[in-house]
N, C-alpha and C positions, 0 to 999 in steps of 0.2 A: 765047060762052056756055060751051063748056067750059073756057076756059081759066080765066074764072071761077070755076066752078066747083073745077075743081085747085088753084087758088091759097087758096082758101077752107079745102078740106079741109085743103090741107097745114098755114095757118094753125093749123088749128085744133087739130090732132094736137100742134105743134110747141109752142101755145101751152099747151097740155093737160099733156102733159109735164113741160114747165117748171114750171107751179105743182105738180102732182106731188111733184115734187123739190124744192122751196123749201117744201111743207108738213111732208115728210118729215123731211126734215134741216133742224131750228131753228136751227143754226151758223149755216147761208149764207143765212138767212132775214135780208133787211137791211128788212121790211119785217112787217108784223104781218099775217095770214093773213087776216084783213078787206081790209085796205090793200089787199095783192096781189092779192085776186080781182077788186075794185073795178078797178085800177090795167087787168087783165088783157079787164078787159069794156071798157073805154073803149078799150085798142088795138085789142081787136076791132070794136067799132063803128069806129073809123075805116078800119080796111083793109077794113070790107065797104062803106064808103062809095066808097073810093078803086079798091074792085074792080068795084063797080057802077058809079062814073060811067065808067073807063077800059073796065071791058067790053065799055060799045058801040061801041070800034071795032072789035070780034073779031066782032059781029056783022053 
């Protein structure tokens, strides 16, 4: 459950971040700022998918 938990947050900091900077600076934006958020929630669902089913064996 915690480790869940940590893996989620740090996700999500790490993921946060990242669009940050890629909305920031249009240079290294290889992707149009719609795109990326879209792009950035679909990896989010799947690592909390991949964090909830591996979870339960921390429980």
């Amino acid at each position: 459950m915690l480790h869940r938990i940590w893996y989620l947050l740090h996700f999500s900091y790490i993921s946060s971040f990242l669009y940050l900077c890629y909305c920031l600076d249009p240079s290294t934006s290889f992707y149009h700022p719609s795109e990326l958020s879209i792009m950035f929630q679909i990896l989010l669902l799947v690592f909390c998918a991949v964090a909830y089913s591996s979870g339960h064996s921390y429980i």
